[in-house]
DOVOFI-947353 format. One record per atom (N, C-alpha, C): residue number from 0; y, x, z; residue in three letters. Coordinates in steps of 0.001 Angstrom, whole numbers, padded with zeros to 6 digits. Example, Ala and Ser with C-alpha at 12.3 -4.5 7.8 and 13.67 -1.06 7.14 Angstrom:
REM DOVOFI-947353
{num = 0; yy = -005690; xx = 013190; zz = 007800; residu = ALA}
{num = 0; yy = -004500; xx = 012300; zz = 007800; residu = ALA}
{num = 0; yy = -003300; xx = 013200; zz = 007800; residu = ALA}
{num = 1; yy = -002250; xx = 012850; zz = 007080; residu = SER}
{num = 1; yy = -001060; xx = 013670; zz = 007140; residu = SER}
{num = 1; yy = 000030; xx = 012900; zz = 007870; residu = SER}
This chain:
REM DOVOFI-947353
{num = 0; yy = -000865; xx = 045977; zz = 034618; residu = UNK}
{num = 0; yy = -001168; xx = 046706; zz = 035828; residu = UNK}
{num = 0; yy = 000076; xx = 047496; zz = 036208; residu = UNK}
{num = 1; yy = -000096; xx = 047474; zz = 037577; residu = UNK}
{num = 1; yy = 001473; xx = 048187; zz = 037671; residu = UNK}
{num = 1; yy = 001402; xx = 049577; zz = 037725; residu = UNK}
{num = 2; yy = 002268; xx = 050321; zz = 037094; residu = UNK}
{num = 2; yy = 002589; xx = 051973; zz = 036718; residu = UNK}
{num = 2; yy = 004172; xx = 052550; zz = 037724; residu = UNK}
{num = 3; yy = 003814; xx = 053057; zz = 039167; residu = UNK}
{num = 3; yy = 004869; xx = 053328; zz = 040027; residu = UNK}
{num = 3; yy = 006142; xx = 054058; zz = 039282; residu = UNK}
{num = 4; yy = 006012; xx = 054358; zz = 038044; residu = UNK}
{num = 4; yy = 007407; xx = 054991; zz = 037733; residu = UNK}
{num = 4; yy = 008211; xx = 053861; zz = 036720; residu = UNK}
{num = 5; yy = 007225; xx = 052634; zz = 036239; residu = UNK}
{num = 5; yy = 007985; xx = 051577; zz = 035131; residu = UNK}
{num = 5; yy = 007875; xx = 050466; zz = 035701; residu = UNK}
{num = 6; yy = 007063; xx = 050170; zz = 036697; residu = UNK}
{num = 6; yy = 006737; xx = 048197; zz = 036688; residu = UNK}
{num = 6; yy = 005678; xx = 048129; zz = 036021; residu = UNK}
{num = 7; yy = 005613; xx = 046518; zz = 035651; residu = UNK}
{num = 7; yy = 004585; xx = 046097; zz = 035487; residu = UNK}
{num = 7; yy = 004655; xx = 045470; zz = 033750; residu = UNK}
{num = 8; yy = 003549; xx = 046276; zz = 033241; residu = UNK}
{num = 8; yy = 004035; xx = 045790; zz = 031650; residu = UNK}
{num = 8; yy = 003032; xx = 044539; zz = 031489; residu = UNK}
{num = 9; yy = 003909; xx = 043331; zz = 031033; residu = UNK}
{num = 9; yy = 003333; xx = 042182; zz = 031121; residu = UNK}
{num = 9; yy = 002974; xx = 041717; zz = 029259; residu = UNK}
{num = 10; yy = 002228; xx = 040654; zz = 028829; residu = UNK}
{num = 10; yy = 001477; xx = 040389; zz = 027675; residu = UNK}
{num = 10; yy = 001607; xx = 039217; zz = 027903; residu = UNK}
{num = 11; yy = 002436; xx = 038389; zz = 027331; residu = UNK}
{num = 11; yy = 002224; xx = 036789; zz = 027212; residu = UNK}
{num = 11; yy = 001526; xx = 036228; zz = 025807; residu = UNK}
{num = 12; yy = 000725; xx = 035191; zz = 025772; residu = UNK}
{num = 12; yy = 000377; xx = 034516; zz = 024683; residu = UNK}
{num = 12; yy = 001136; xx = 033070; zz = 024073; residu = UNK}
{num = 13; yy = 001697; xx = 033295; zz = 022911; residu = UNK}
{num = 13; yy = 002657; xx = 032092; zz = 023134; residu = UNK}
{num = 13; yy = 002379; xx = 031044; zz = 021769; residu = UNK}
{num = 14; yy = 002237; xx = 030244; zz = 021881; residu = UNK}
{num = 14; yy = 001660; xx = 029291; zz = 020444; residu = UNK}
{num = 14; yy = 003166; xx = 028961; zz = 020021; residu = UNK}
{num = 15; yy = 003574; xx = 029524; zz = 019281; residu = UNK}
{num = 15; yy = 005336; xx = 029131; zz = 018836; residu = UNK}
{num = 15; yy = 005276; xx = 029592; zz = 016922; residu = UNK}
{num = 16; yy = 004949; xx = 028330; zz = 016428; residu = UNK}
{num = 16; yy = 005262; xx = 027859; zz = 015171; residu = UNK}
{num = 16; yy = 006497; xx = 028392; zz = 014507; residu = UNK}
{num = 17; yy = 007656; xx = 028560; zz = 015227; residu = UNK}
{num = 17; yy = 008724; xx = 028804; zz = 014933; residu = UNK}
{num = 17; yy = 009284; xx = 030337; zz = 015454; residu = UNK}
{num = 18; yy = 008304; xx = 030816; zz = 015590; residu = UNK}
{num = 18; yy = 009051; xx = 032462; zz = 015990; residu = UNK}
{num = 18; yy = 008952; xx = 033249; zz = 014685; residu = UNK}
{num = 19; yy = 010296; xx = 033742; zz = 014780; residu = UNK}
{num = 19; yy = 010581; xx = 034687; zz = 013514; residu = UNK}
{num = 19; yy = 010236; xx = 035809; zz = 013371; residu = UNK}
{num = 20; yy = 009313; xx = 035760; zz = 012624; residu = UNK}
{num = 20; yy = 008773; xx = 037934; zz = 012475; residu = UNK}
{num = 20; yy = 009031; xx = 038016; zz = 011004; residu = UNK}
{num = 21; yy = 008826; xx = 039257; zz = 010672; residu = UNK}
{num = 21; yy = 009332; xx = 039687; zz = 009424; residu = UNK}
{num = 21; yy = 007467; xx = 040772; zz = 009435; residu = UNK}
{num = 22; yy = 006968; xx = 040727; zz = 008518; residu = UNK}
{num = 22; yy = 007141; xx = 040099; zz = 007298; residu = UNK}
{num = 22; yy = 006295; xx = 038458; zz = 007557; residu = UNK}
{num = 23; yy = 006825; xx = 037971; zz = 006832; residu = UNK}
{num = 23; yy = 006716; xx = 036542; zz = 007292; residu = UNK}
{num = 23; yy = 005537; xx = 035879; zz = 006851; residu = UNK}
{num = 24; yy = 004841; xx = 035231; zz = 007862; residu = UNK}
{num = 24; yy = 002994; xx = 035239; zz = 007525; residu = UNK}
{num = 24; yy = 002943; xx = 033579; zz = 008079; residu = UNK}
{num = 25; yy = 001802; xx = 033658; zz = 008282; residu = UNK}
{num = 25; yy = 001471; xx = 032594; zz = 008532; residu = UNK}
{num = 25; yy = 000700; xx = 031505; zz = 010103; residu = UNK}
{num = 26; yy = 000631; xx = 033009; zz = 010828; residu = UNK}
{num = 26; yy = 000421; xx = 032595; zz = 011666; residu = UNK}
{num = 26; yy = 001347; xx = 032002; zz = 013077; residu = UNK}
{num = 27; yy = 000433; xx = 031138; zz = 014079; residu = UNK}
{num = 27; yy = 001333; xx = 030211; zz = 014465; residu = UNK}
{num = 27; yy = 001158; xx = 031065; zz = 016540; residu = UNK}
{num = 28; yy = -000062; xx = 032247; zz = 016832; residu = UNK}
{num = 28; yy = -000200; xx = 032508; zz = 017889; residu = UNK}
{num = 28; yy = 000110; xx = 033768; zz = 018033; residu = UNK}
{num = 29; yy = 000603; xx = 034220; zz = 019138; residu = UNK}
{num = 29; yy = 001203; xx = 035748; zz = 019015; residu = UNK}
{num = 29; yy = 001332; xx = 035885; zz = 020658; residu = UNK}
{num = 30; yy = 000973; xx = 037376; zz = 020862; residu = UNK}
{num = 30; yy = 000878; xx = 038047; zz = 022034; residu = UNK}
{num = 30; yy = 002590; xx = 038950; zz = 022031; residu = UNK}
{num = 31; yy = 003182; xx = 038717; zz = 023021; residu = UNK}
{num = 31; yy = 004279; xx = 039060; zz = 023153; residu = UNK}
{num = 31; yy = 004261; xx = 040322; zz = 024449; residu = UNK}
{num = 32; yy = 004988; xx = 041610; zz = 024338; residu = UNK}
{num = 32; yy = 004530; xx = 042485; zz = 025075; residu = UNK}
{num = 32; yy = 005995; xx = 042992; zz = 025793; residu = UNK}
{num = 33; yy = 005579; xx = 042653; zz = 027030; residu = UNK}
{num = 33; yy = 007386; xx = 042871; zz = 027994; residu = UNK}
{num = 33; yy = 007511; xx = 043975; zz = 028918; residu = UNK}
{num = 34; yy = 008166; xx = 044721; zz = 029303; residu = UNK}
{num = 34; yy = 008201; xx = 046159; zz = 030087; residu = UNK}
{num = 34; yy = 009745; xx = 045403; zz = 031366; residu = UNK}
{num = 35; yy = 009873; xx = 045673; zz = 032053; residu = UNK}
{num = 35; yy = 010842; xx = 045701; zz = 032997; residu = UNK}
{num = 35; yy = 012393; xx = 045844; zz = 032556; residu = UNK}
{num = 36; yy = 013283; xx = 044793; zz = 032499; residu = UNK}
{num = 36; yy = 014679; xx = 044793; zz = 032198; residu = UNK}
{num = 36; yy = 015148; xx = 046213; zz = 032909; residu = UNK}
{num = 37; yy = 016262; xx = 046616; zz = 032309; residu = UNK}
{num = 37; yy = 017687; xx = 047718; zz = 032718; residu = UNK}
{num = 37; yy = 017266; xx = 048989; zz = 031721; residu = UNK}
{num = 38; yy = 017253; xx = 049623; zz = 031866; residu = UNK}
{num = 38; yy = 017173; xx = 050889; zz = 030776; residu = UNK}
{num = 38; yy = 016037; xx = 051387; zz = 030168; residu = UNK}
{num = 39; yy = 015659; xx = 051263; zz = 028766; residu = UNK}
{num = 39; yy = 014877; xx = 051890; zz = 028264; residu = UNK}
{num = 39; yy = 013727; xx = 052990; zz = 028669; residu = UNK}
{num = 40; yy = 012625; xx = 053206; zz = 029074; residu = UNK}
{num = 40; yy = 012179; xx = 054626; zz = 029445; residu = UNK}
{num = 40; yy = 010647; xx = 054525; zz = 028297; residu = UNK}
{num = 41; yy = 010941; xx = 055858; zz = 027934; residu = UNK}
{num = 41; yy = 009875; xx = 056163; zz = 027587; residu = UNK}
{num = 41; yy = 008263; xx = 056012; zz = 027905; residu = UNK}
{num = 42; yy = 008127; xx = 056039; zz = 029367; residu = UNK}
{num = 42; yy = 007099; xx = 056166; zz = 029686; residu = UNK}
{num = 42; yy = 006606; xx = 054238; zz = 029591; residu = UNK}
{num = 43; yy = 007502; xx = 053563; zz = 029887; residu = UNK}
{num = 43; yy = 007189; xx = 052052; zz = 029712; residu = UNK}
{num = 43; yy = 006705; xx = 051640; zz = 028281; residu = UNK}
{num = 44; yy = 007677; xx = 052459; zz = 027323; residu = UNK}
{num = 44; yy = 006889; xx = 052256; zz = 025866; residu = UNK}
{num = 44; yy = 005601; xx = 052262; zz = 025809; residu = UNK}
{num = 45; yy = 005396; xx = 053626; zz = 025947; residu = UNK}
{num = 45; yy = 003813; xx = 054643; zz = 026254; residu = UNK}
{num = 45; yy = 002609; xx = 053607; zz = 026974; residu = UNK}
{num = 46; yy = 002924; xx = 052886; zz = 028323; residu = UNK}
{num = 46; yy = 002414; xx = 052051; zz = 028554; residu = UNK}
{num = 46; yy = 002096; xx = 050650; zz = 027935; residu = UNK}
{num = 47; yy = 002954; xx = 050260; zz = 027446; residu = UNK}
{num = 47; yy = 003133; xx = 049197; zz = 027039; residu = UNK}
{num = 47; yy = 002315; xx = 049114; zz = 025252; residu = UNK}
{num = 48; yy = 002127; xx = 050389; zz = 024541; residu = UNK}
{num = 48; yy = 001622; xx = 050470; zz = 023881; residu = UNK}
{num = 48; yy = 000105; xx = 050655; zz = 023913; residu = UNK}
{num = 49; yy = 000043; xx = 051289; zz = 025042; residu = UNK}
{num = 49; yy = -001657; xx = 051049; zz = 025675; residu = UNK}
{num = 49; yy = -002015; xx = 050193; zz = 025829; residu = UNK}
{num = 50; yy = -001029; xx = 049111; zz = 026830; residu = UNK}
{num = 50; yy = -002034; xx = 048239; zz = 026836; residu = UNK}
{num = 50; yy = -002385; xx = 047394; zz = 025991; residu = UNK}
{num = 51; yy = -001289; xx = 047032; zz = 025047; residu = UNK}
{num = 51; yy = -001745; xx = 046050; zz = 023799; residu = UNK}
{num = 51; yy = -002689; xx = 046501; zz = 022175; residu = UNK}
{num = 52; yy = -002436; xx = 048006; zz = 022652; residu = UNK}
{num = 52; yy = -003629; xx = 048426; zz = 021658; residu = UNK}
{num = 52; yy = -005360; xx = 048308; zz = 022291; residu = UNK}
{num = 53; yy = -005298; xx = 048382; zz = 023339; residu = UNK}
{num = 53; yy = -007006; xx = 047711; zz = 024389; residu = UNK}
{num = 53; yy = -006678; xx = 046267; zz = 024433; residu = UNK}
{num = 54; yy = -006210; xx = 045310; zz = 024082; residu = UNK}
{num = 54; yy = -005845; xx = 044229; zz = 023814; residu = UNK}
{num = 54; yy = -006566; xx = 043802; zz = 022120; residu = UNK}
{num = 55; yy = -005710; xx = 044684; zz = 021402; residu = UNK}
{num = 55; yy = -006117; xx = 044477; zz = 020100; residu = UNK}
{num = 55; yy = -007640; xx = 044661; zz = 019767; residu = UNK}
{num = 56; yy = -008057; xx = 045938; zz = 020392; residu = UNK}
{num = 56; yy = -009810; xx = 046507; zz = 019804; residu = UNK}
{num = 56; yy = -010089; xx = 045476; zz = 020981; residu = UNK}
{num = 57; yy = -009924; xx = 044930; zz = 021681; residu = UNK}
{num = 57; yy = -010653; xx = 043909; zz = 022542; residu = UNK}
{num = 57; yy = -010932; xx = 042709; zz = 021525; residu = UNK}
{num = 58; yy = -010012; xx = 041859; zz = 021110; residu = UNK}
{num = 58; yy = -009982; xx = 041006; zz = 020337; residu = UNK}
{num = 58; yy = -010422; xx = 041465; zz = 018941; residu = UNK}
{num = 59; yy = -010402; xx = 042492; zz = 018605; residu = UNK}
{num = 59; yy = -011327; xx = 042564; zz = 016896; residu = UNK}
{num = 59; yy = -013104; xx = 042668; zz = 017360; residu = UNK}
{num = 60; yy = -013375; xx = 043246; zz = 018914; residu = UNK}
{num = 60; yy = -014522; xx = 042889; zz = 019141; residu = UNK}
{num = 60; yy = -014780; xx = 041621; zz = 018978; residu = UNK}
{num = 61; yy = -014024; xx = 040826; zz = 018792; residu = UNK}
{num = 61; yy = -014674; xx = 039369; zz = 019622; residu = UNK}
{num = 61; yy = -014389; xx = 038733; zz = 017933; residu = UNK}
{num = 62; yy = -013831; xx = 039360; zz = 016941; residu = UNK}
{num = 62; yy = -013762; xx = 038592; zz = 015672; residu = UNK}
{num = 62; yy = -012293; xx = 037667; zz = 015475; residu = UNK}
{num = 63; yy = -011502; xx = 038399; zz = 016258; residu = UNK}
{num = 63; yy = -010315; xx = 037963; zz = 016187; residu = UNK}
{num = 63; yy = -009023; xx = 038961; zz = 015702; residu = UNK}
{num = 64; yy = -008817; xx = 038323; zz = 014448; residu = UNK}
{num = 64; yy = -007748; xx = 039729; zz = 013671; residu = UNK}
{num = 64; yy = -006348; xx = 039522; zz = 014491; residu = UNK}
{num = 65; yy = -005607; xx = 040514; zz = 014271; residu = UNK}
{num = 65; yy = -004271; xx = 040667; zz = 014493; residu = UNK}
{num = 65; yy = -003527; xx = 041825; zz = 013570; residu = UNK}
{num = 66; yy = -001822; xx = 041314; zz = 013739; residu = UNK}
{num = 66; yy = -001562; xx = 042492; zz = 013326; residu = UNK}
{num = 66; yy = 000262; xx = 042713; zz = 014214; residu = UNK}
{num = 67; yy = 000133; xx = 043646; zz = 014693; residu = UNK}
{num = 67; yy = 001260; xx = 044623; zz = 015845; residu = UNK}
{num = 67; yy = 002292; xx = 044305; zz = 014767; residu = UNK}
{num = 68; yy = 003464; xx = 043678; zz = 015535; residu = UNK}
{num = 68; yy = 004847; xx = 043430; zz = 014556; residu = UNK}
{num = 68; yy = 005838; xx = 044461; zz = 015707; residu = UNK}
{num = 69; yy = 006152; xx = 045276; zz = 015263; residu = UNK}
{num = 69; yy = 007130; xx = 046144; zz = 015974; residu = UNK}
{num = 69; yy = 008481; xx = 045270; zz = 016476; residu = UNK}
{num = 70; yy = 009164; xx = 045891; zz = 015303; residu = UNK}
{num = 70; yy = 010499; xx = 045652; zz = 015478; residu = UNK}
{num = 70; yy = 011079; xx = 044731; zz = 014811; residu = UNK}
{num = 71; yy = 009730; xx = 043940; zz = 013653; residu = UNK}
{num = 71; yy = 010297; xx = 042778; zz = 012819; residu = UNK}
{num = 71; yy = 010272; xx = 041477; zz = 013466; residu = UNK}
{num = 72; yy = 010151; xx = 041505; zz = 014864; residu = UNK}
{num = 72; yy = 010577; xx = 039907; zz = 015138; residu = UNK}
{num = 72; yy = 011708; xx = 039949; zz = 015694; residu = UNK}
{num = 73; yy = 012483; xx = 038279; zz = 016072; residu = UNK}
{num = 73; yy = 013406; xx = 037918; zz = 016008; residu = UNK}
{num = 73; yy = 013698; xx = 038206; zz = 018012; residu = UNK}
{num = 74; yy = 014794; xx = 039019; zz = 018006; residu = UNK}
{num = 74; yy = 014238; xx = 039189; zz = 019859; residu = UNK}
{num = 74; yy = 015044; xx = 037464; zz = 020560; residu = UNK}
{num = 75; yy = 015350; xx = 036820; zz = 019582; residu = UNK}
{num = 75; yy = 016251; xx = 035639; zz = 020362; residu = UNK}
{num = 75; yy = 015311; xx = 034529; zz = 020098; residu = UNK}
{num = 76; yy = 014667; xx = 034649; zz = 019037; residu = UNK}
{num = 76; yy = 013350; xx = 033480; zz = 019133; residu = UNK}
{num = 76; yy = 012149; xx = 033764; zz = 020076; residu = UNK}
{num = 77; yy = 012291; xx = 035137; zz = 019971; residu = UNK}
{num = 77; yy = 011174; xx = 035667; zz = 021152; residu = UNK}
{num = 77; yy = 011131; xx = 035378; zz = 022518; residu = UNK}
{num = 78; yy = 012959; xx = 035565; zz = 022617; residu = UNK}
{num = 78; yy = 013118; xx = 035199; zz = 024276; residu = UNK}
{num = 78; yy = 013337; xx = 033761; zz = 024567; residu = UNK}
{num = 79; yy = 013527; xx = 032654; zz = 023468; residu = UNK}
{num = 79; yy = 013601; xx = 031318; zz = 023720; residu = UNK}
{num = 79; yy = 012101; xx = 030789; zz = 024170; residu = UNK}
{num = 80; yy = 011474; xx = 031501; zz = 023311; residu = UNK}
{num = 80; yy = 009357; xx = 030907; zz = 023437; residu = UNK}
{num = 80; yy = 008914; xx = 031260; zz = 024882; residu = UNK}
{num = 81; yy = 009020; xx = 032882; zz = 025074; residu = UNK}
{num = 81; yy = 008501; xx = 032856; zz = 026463; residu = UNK}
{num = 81; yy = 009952; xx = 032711; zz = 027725; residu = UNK}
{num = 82; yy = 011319; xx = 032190; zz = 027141; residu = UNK}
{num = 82; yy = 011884; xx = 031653; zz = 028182; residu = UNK}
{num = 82; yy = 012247; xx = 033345; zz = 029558; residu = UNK}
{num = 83; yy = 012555; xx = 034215; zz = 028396; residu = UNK}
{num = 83; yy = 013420; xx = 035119; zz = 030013; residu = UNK}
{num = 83; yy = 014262; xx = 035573; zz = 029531; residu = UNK}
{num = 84; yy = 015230; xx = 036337; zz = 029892; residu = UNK}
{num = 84; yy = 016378; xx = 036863; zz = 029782; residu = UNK}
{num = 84; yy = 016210; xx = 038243; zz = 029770; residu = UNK}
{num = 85; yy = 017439; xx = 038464; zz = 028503; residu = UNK}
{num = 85; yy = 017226; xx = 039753; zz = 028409; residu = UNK}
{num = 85; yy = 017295; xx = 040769; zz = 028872; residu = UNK}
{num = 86; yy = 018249; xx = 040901; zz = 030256; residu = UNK}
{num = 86; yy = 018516; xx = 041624; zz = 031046; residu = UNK}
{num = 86; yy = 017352; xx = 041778; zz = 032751; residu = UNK}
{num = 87; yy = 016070; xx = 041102; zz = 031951; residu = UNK}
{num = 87; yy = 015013; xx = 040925; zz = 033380; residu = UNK}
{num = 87; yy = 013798; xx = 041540; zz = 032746; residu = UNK}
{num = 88; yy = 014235; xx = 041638; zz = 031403; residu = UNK}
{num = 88; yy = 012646; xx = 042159; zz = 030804; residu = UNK}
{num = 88; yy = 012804; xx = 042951; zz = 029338; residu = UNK}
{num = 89; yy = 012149; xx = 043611; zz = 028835; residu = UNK}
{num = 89; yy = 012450; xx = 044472; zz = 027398; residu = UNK}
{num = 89; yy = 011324; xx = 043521; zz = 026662; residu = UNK}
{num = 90; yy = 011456; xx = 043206; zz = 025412; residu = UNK}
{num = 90; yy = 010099; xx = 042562; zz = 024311; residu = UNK}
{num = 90; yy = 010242; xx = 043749; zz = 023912; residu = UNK}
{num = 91; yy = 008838; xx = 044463; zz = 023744; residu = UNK}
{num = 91; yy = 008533; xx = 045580; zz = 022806; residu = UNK}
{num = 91; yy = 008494; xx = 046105; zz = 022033; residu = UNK}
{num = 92; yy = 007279; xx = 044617; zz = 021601; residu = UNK}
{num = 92; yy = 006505; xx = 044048; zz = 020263; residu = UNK}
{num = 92; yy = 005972; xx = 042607; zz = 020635; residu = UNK}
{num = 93; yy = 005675; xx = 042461; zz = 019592; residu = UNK}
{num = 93; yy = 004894; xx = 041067; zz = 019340; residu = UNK}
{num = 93; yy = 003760; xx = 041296; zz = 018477; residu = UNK}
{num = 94; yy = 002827; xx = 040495; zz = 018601; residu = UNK}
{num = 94; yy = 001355; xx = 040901; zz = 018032; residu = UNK}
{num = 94; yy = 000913; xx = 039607; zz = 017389; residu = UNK}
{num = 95; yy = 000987; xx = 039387; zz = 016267; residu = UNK}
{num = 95; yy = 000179; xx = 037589; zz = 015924; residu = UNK}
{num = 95; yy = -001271; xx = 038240; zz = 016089; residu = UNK}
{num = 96; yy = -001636; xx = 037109; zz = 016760; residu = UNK}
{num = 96; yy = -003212; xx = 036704; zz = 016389; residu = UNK}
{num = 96; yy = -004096; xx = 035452; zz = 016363; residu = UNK}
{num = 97; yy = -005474; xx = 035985; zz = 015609; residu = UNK}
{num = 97; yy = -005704; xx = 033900; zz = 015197; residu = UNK}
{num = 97; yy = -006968; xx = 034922; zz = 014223; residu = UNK}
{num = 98; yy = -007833; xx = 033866; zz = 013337; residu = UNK}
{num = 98; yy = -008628; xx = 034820; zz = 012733; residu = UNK}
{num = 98; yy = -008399; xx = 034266; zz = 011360; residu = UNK}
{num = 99; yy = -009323; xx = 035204; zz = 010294; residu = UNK}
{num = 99; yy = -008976; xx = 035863; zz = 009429; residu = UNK}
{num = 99; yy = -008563; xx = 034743; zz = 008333; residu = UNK}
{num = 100; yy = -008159; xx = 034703; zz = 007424; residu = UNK}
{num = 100; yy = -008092; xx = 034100; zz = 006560; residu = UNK}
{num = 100; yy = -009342; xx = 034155; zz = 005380; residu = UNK}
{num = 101; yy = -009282; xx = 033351; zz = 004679; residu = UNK}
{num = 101; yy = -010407; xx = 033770; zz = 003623; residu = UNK}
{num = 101; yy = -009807; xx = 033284; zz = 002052; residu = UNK}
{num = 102; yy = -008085; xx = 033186; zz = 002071; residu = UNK}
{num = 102; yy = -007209; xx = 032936; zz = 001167; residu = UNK}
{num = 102; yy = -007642; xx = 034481; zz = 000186; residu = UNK}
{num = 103; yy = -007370; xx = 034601; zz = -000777; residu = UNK}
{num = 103; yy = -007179; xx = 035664; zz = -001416; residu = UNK}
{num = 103; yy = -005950; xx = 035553; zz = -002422; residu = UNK}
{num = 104; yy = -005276; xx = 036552; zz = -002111; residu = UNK}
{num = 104; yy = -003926; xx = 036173; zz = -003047; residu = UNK}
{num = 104; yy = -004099; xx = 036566; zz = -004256; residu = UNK}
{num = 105; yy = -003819; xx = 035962; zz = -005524; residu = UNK}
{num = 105; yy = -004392; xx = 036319; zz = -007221; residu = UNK}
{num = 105; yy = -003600; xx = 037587; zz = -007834; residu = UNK}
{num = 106; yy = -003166; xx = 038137; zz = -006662; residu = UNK}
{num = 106; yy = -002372; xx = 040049; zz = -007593; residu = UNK}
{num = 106; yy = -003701; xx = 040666; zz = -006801; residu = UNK}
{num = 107; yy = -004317; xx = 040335; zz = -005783; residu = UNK}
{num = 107; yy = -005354; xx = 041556; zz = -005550; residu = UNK}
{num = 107; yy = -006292; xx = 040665; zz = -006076; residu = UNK}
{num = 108; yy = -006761; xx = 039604; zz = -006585; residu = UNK}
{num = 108; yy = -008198; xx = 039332; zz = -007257; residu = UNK}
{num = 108; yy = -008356; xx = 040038; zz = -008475; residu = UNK}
């Protein structure tokens, strides 16, 4: 939605097998979260963190986990998947989501 002092903070969904996040998991779908290229502002963060946290409790309603990757993905695999340039848009964060696993790893059994 657009916010008259930042633009418009946009949320893409991108099925990319090959995007690099840290710490390195397993999933293959991820919500990618973009604010308006040229200078940093605070208030676009602020937004941009709203909206993908009503994003997230949206999707755990519905039985769909995620988990908010800050600053551990790769911003050059990020910008190859959804295809923009860095100087037209900021990546935030990135968010995998997909549902739960029912693996249990044998140090917490």
């Amino acid at each position: 939605r657009p916010y008259p002092q930042i633009g418009v903070v946009q949320i893409h969904f991108v099925t990319a097998p090959n995007l690099r996040v840290w710490p390195v998991m397993g999933a293959h779908e991820f919500l990618v979260v973009l604010v308006p290229g040229g200078e940093y502002s605070r208030s676009a963060i602020i937004a941009a963190g709203a909206a993908v946290q009503h994003v997230v409790l949206s999707a755990t309603r519905e039985g769909i986990s995620s988990c908010i990757i800050g600053p551990g993905a790769d911003q050059r695999s990020v910008r190859e998947a959804i295809q923009v340039r860095e100087e037209e848009q900021h990546v935030v964060c990135v968010c995998a989501v997909g549902y739960a696993s029912r693996y249990i790893p044998s140090f917490i059994r």
